[in-house]
N, CA, C, O and CB atoms as a CASP TS submission, in Angstrom:
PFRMAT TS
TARGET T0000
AUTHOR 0000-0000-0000
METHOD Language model
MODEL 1
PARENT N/A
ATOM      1  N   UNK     1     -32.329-117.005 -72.147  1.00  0.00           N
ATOM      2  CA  UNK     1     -31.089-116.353 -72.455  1.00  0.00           C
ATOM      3  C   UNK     1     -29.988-117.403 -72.592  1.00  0.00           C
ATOM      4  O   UNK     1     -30.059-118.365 -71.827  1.00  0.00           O
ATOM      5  CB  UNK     1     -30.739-115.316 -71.377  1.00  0.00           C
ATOM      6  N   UNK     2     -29.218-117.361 -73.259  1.00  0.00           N
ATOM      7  CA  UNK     2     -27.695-118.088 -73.641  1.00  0.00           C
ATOM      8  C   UNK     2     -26.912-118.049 -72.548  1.00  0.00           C
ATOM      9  O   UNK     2     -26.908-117.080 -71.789  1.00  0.00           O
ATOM     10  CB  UNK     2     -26.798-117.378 -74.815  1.00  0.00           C
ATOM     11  N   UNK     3     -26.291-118.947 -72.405  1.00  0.00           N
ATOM     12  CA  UNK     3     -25.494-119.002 -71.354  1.00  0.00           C
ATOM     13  C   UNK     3     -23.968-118.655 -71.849  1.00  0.00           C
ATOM     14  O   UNK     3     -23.047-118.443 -71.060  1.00  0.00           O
ATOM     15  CB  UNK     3     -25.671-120.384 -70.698  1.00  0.00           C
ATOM     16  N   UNK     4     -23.856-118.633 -73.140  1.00  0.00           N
ATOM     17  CA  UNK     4     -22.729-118.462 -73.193  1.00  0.00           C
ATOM     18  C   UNK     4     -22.393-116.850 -73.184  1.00  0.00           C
ATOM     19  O   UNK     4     -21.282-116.364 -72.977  1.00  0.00           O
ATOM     20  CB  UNK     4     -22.321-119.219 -74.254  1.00  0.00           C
ATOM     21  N   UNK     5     -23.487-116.207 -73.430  1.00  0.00           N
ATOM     22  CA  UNK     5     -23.308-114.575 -73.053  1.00  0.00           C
ATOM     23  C   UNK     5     -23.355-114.626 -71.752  1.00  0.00           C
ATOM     24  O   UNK     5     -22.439-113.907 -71.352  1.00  0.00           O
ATOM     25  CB  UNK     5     -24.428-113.474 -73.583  1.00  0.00           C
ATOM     26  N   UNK     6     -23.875-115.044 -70.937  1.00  0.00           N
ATOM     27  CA  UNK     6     -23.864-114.596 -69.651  1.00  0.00           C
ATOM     28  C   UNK     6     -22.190-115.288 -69.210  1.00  0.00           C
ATOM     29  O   UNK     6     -21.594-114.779 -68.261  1.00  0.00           O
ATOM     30  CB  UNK     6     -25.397-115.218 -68.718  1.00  0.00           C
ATOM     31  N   UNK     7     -21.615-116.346 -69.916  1.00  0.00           N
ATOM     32  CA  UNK     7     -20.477-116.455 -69.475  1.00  0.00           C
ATOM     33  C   UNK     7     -19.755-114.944 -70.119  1.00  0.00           C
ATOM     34  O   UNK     7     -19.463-113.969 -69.427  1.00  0.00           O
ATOM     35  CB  UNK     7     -19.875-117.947 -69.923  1.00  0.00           C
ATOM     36  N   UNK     8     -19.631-115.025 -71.118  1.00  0.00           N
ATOM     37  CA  UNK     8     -18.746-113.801 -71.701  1.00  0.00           C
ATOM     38  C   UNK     8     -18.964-112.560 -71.106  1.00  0.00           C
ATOM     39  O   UNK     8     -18.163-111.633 -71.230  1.00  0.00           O
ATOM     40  CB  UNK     8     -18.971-113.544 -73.150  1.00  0.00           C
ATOM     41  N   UNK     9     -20.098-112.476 -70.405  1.00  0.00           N
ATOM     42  CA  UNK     9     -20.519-110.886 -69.647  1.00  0.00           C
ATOM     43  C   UNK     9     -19.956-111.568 -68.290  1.00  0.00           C
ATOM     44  O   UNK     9     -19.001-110.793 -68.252  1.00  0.00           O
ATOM     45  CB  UNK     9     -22.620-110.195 -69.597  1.00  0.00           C
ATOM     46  N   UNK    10     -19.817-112.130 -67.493  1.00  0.00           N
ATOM     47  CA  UNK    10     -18.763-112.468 -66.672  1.00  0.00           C
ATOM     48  C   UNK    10     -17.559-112.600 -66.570  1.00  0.00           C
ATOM     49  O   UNK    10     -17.121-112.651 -65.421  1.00  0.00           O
ATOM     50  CB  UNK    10     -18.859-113.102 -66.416  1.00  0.00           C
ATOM     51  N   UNK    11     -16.745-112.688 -67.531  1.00  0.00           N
ATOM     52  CA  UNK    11     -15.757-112.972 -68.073  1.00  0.00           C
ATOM     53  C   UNK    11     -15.204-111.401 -67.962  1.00  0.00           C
ATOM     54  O   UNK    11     -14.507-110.850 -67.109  1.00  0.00           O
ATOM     55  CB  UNK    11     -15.973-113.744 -69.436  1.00  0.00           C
ATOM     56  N   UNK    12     -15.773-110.953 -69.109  1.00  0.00           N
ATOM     57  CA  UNK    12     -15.728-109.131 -68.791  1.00  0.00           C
ATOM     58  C   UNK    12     -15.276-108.612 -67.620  1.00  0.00           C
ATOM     59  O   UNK    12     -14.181-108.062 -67.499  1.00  0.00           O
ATOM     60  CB  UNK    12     -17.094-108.430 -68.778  1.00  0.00           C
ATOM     61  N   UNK    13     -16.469-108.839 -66.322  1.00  0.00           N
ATOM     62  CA  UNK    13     -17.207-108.484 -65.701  1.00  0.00           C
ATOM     63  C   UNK    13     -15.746-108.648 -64.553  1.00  0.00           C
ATOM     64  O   UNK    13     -15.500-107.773 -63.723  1.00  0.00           O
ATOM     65  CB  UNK    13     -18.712-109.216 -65.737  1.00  0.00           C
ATOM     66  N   UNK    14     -14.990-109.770 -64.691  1.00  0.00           N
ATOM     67  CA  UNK    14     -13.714-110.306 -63.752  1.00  0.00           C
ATOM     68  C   UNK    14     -12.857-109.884 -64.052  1.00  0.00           C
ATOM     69  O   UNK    14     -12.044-109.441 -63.240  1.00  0.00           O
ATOM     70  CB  UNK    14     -13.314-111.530 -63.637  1.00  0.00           C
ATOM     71  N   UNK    15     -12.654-109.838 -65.523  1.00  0.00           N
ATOM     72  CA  UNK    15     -11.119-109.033 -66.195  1.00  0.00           C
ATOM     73  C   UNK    15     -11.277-107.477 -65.673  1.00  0.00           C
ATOM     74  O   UNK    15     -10.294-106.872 -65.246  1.00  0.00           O
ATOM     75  CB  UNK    15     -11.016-109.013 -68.324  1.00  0.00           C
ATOM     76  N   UNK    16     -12.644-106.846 -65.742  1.00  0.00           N
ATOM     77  CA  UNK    16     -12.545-105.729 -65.427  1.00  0.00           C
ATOM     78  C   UNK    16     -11.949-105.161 -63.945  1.00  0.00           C
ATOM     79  O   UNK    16     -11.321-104.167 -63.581  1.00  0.00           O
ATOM     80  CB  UNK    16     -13.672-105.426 -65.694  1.00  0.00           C
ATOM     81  N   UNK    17     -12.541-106.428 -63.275  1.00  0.00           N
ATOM     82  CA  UNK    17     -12.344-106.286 -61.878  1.00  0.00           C
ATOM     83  C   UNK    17     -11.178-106.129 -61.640  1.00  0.00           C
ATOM     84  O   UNK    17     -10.869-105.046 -61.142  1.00  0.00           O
ATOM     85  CB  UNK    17     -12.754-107.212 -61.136  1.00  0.00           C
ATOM     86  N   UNK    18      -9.741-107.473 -61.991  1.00  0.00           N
ATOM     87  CA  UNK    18      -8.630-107.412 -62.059  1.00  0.00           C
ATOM     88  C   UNK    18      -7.884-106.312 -62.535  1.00  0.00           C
ATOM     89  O   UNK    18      -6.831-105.996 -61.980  1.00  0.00           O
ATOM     90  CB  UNK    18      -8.429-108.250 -62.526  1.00  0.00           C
ATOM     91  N   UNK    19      -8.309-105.726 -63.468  1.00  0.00           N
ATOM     92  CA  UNK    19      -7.591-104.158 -63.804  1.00  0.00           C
ATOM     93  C   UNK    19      -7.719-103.840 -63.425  1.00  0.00           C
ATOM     94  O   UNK    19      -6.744-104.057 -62.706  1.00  0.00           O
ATOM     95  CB  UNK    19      -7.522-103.307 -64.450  1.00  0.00           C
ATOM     96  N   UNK    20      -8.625-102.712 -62.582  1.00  0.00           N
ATOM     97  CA  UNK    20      -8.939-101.704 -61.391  1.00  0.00           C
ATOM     98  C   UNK    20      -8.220-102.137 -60.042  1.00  0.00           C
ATOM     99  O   UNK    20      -7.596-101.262 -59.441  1.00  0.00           O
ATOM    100  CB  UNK    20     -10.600-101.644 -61.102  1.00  0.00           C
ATOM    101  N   UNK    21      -8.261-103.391 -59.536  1.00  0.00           N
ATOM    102  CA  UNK    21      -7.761-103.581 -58.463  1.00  0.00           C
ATOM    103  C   UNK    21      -6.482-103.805 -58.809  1.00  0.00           C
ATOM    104  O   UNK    21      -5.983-104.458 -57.893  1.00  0.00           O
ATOM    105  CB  UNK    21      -8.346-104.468 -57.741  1.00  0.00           C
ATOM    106  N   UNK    22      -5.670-103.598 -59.679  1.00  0.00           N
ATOM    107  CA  UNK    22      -4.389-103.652 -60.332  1.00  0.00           C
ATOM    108  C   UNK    22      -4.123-102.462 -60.054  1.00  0.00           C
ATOM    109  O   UNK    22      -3.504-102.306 -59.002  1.00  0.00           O
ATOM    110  CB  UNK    22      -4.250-104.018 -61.749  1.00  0.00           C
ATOM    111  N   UNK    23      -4.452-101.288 -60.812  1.00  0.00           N
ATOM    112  CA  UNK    23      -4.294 -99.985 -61.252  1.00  0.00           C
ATOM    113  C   UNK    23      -4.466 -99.528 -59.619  1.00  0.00           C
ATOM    114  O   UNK    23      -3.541 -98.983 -59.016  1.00  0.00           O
ATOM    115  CB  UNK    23      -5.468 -99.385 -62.557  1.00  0.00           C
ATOM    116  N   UNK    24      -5.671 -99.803 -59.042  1.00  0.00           N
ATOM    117  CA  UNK    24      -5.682 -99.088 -57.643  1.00  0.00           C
ATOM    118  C   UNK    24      -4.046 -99.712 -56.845  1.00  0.00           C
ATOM    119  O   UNK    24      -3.268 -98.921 -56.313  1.00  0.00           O
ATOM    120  CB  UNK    24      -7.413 -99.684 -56.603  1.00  0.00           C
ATOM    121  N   UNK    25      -3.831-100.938 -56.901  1.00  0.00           N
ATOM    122  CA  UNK    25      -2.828-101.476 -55.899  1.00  0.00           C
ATOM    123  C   UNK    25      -1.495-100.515 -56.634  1.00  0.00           C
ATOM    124  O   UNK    25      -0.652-100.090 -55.843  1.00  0.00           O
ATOM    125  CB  UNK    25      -2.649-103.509 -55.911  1.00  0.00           C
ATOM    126  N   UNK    26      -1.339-100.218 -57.988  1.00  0.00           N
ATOM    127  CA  UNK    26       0.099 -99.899 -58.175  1.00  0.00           C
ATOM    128  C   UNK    26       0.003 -98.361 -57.891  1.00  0.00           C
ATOM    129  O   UNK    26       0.863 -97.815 -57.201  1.00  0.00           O
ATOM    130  CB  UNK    26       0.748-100.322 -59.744  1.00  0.00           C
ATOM    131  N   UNK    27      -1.126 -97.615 -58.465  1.00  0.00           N
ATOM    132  CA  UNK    27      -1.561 -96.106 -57.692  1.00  0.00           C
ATOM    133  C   UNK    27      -0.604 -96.093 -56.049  1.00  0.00           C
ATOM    134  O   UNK    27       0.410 -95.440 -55.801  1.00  0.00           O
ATOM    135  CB  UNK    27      -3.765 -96.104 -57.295  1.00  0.00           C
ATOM    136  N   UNK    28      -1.320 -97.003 -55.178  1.00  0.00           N
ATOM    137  CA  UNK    28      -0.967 -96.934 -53.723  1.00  0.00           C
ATOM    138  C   UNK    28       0.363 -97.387 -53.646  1.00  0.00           C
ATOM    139  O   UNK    28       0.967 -96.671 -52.847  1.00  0.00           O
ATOM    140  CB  UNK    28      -1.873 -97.763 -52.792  1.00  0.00           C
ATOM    141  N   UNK    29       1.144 -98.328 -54.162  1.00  0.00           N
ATOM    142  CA  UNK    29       2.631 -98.232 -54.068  1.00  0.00           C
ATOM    143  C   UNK    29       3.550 -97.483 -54.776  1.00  0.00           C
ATOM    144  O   UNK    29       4.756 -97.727 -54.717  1.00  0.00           O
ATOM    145  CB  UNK    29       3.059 -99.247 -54.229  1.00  0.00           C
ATOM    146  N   UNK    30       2.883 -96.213 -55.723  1.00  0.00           N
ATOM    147  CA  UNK    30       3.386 -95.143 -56.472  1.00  0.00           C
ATOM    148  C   UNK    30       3.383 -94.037 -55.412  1.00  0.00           C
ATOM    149  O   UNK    30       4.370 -93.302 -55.441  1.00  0.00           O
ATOM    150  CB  UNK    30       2.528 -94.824 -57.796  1.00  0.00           C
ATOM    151  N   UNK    31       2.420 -93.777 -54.449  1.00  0.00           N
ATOM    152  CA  UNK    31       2.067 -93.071 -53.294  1.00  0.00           C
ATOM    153  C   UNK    31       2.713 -92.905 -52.036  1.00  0.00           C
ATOM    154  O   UNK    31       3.015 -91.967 -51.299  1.00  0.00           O
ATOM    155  CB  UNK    31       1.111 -93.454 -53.017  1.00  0.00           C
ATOM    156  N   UNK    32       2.865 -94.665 -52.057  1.00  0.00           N
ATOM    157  CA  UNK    32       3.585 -94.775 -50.799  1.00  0.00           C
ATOM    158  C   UNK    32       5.268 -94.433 -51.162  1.00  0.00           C
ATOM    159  O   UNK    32       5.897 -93.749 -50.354  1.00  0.00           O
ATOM    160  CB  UNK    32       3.311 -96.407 -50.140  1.00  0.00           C
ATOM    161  N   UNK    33       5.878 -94.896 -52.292  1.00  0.00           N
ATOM    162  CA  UNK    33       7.058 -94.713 -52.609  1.00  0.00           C
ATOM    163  C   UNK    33       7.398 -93.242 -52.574  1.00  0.00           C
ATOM    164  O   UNK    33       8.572 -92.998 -52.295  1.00  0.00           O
ATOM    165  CB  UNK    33       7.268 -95.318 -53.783  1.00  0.00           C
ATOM    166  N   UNK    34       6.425 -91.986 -52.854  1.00  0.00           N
ATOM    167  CA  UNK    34       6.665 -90.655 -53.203  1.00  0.00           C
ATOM    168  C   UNK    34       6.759 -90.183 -51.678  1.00  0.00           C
ATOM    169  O   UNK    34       7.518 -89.278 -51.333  1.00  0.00           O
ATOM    170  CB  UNK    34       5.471 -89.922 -54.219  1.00  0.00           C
ATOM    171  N   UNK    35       5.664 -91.087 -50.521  1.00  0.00           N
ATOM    172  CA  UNK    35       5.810 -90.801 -49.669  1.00  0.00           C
ATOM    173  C   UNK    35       7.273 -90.603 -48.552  1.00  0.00           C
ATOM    174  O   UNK    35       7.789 -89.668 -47.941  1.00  0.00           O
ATOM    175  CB  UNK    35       5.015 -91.377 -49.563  1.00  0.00           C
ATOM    176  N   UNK    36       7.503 -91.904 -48.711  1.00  0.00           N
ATOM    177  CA  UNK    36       8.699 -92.222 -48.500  1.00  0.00           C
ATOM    178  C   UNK    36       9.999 -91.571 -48.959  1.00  0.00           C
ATOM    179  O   UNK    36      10.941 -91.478 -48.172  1.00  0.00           O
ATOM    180  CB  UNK    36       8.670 -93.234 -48.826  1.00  0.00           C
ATOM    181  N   UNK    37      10.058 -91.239 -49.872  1.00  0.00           N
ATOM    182  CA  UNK    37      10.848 -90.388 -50.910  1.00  0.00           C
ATOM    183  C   UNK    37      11.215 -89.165 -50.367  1.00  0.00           C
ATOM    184  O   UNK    37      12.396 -88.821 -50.327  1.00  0.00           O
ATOM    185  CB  UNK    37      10.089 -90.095 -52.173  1.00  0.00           C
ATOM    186  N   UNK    38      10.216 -88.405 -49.903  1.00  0.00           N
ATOM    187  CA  UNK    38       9.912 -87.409 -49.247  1.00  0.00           C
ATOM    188  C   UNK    38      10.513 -87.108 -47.782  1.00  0.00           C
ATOM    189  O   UNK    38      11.126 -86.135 -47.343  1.00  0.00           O
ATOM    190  CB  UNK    38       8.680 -87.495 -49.266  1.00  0.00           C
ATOM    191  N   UNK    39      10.000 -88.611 -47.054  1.00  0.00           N
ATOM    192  CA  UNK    39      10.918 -88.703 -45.895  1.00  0.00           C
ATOM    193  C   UNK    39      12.303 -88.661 -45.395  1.00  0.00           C
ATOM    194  O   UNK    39      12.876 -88.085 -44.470  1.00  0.00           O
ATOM    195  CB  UNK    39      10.746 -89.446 -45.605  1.00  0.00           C
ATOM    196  N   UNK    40      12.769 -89.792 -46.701  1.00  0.00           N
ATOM    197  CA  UNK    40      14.129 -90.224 -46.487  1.00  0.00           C
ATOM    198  C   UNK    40      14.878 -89.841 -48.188  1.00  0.00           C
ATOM    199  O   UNK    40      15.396 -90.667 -48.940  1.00  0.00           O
ATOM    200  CB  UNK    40      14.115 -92.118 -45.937  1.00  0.00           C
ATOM    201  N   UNK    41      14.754 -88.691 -48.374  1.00  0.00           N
ATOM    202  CA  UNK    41      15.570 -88.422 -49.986  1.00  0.00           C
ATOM    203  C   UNK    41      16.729 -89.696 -50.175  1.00  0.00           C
ATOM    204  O   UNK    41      16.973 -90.150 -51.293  1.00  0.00           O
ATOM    205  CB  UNK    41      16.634 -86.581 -50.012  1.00  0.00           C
ATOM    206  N   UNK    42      17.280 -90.112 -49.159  1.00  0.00           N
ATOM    207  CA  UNK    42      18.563 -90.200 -49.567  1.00  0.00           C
ATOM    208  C   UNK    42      18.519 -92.102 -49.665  1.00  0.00           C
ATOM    209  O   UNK    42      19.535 -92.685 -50.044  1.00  0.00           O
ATOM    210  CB  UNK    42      19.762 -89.305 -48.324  1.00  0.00           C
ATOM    211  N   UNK    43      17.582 -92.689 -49.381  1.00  0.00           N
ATOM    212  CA  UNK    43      17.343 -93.662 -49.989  1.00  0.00           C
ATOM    213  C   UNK    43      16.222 -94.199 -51.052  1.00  0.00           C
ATOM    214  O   UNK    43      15.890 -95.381 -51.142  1.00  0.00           O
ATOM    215  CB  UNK    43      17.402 -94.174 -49.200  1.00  0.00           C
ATOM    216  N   UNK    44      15.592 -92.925 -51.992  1.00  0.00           N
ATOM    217  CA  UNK    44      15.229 -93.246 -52.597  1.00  0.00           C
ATOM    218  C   UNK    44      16.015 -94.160 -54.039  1.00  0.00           C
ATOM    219  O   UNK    44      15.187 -94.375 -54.923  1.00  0.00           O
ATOM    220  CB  UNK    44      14.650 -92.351 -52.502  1.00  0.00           C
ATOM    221  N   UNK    45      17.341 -94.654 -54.334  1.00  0.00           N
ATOM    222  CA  UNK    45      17.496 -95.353 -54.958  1.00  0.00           C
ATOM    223  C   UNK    45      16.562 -96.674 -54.502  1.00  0.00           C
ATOM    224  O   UNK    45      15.671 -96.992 -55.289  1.00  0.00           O
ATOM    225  CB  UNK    45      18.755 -95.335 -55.059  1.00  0.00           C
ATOM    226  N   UNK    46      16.708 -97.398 -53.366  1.00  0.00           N
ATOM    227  CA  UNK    46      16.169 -98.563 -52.760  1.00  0.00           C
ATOM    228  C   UNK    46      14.734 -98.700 -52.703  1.00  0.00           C
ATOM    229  O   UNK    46      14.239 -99.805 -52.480  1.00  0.00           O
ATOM    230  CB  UNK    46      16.630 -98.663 -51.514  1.00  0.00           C
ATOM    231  N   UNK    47      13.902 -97.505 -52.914  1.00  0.00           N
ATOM    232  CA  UNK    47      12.775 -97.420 -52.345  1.00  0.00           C
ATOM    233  C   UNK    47      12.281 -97.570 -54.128  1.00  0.00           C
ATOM    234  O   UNK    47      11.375 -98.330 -54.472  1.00  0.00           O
ATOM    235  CB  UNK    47      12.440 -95.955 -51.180  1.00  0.00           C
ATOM    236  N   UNK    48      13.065 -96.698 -55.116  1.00  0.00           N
ATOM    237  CA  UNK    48      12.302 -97.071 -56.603  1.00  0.00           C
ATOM    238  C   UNK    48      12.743 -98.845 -56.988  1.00  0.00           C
ATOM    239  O   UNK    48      11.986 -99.503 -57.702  1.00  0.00           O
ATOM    240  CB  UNK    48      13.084 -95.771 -58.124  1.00  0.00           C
ATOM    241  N   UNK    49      13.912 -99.399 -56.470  1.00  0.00           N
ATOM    242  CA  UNK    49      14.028-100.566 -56.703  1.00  0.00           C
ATOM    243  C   UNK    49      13.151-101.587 -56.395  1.00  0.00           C
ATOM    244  O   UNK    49      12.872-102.495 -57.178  1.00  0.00           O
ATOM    245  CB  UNK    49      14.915-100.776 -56.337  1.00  0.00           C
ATOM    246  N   UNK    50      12.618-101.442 -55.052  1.00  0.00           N
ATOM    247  CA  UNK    50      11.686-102.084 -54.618  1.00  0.00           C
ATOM    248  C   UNK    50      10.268-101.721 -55.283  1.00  0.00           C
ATOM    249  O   UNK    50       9.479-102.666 -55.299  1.00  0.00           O
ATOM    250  CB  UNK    50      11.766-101.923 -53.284  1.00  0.00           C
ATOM    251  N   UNK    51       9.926-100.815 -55.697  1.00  0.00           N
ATOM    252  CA  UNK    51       8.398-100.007 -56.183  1.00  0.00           C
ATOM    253  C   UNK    51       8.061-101.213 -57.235  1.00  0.00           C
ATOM    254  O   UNK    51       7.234-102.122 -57.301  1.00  0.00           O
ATOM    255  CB  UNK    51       8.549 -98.055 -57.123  1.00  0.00           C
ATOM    256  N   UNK    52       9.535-100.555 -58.300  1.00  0.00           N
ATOM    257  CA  UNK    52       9.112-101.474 -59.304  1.00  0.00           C
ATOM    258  C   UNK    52       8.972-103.033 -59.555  1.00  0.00           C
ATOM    259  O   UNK    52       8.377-103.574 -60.487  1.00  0.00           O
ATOM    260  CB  UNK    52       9.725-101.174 -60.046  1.00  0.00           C
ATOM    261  N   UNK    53       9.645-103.622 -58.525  1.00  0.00           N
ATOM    262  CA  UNK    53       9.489-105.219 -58.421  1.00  0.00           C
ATOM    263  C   UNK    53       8.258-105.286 -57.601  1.00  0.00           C
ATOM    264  O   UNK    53       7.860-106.443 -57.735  1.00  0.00           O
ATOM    265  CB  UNK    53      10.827-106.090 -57.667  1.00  0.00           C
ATOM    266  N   UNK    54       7.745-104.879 -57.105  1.00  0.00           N
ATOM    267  CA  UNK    54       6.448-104.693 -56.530  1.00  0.00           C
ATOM    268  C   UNK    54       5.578-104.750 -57.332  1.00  0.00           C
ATOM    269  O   UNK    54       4.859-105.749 -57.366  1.00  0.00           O
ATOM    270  CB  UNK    54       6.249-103.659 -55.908  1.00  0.00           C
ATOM    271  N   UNK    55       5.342-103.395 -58.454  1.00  0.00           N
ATOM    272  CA  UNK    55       4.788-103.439 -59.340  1.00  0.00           C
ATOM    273  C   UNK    55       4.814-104.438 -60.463  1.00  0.00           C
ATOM    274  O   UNK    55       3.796-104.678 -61.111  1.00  0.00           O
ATOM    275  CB  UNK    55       4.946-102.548 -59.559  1.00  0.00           C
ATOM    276  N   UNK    56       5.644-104.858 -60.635  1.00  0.00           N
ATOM    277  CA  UNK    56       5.961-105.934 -61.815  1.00  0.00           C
ATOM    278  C   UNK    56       5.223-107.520 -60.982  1.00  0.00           C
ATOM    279  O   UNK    56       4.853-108.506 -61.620  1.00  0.00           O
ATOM    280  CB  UNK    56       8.155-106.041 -62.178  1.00  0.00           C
ATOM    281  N   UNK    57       5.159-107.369 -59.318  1.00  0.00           N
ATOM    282  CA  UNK    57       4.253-108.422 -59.066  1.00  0.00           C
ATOM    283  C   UNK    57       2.585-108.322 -59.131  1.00  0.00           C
ATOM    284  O   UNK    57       1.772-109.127 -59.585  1.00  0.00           O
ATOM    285  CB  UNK    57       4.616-108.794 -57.812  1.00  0.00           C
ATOM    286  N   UNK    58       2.417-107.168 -58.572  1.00  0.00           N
ATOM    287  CA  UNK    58       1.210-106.610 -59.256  1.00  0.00           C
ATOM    288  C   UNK    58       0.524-106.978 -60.672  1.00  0.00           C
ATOM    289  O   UNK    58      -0.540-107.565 -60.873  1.00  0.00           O
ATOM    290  CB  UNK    58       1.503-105.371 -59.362  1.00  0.00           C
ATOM    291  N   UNK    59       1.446-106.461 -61.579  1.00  0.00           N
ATOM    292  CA  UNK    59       0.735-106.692 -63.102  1.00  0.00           C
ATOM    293  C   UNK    59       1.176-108.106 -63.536  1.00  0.00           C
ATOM    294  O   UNK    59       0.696-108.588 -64.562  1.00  0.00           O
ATOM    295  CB  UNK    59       1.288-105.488 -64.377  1.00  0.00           C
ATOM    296  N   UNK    60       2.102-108.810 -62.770  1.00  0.00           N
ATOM    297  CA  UNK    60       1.810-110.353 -63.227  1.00  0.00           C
ATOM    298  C   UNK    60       0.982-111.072 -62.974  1.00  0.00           C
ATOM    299  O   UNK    60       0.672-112.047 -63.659  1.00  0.00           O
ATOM    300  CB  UNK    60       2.511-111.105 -63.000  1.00  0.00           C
ATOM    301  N   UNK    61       0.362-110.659 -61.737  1.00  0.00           N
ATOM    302  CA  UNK    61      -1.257-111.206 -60.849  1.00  0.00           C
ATOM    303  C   UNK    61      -2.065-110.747 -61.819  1.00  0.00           C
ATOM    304  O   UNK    61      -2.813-111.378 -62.567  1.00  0.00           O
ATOM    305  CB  UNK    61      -1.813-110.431 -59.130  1.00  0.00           C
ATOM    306  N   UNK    62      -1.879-109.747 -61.754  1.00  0.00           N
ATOM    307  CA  UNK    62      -3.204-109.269 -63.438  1.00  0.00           C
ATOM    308  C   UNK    62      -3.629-109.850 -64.283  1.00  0.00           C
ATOM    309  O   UNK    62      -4.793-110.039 -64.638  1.00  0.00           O
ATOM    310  CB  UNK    62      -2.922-108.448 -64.504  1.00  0.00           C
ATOM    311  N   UNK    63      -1.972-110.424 -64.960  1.00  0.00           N
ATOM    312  CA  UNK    63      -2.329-110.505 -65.958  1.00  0.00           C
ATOM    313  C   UNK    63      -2.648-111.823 -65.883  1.00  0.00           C
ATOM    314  O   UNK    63      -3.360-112.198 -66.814  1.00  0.00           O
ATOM    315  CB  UNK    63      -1.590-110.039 -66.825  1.00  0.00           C
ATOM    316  N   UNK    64      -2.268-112.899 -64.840  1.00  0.00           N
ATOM    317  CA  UNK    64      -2.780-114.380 -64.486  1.00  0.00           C
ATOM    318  C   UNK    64      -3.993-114.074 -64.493  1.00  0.00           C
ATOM    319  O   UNK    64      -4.603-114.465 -65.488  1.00  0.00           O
ATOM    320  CB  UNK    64      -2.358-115.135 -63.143  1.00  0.00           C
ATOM    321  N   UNK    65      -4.799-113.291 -63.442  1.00  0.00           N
ATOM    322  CA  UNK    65      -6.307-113.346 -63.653  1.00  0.00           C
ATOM    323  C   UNK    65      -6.985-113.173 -64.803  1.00  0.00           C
ATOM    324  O   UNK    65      -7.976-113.879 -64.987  1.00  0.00           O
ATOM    325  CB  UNK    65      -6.855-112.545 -62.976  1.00  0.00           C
ATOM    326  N   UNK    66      -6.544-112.086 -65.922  1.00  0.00           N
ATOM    327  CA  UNK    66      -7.126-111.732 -66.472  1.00  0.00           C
ATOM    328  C   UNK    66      -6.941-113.181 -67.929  1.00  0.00           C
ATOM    329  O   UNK    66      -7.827-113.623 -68.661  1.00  0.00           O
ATOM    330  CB  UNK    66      -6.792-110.195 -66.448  1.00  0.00           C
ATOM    331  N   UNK    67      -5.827-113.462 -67.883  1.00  0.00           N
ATOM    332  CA  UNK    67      -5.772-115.022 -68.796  1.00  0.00           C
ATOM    333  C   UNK    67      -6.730-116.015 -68.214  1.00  0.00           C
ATOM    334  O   UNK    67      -7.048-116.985 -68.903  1.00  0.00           O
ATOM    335  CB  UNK    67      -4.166-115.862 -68.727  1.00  0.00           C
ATOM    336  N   UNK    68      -7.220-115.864 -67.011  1.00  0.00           N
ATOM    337  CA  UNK    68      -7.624-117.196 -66.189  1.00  0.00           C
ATOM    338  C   UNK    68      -9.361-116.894 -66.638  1.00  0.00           C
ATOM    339  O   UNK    68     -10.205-117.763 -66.856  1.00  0.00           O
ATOM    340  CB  UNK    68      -7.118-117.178 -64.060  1.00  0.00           C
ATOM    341  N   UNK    69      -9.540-115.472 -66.686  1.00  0.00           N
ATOM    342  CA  UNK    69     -11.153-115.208 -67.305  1.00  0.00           C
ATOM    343  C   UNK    69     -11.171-115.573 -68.316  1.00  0.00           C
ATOM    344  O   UNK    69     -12.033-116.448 -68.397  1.00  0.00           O
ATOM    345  CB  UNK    69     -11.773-113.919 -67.456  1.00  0.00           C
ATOM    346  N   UNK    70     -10.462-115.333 -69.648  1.00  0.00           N
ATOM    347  CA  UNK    70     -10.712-115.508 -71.023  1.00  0.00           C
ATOM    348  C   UNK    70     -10.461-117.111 -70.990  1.00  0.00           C
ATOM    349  O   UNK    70     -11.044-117.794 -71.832  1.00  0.00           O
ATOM    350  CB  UNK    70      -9.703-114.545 -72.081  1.00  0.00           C
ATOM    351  N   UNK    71      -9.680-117.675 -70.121  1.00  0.00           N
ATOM    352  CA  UNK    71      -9.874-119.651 -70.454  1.00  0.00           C
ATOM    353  C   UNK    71     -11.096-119.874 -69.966  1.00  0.00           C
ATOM    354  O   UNK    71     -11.723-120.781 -70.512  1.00  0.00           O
ATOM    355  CB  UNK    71      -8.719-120.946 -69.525  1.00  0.00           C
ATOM    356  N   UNK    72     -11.613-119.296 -69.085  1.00  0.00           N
ATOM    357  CA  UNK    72     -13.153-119.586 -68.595  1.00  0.00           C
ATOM    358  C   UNK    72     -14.107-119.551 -69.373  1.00  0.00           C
ATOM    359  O   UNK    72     -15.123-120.197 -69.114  1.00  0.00           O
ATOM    360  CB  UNK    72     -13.634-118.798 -67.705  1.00  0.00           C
ATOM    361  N   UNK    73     -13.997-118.758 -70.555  1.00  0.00           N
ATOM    362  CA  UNK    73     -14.459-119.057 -71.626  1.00  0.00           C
ATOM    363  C   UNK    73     -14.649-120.196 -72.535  1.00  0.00           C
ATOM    364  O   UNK    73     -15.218-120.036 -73.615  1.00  0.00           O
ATOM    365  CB  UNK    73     -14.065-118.485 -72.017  1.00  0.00           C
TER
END
């Protein structure tokens, strides 16, 4: 077998990984924020401010990993 498919089916195989554990991590700080929300109505301005810089660290890790598979190529 080629090794360079078995790189590219790895490659896949990591990017895929990085999305899901992306999507699961921003799911759970979409959760926790509604949670919270719930608790304290009256600071949810602070609580979506924070969500989304959260999230925006989230999908920048992403998207580092997921650039860092396709150079592995």
């Amino acid at each position: 077998m080629d090794l360079t498919v078995l790189a590219k089916v790895a490659a896949a195989i990591a990017a895929s990984i990085a999305v899901v554990g992306a999507g699961f991590g921003i799911g759970r700080i979409g959760q926790s924020a509604m949670e919270a929300t719930a608790r304290q109505p009256e600071a949810s301005g602070n609580i979506r401010t924070t969500m989304i810089i959260v999230a925006a660290l989230i999908e920048g890790v992403a998207l580092f990993a997921l650039i860092i598979c396709f150079m592995a190529l």
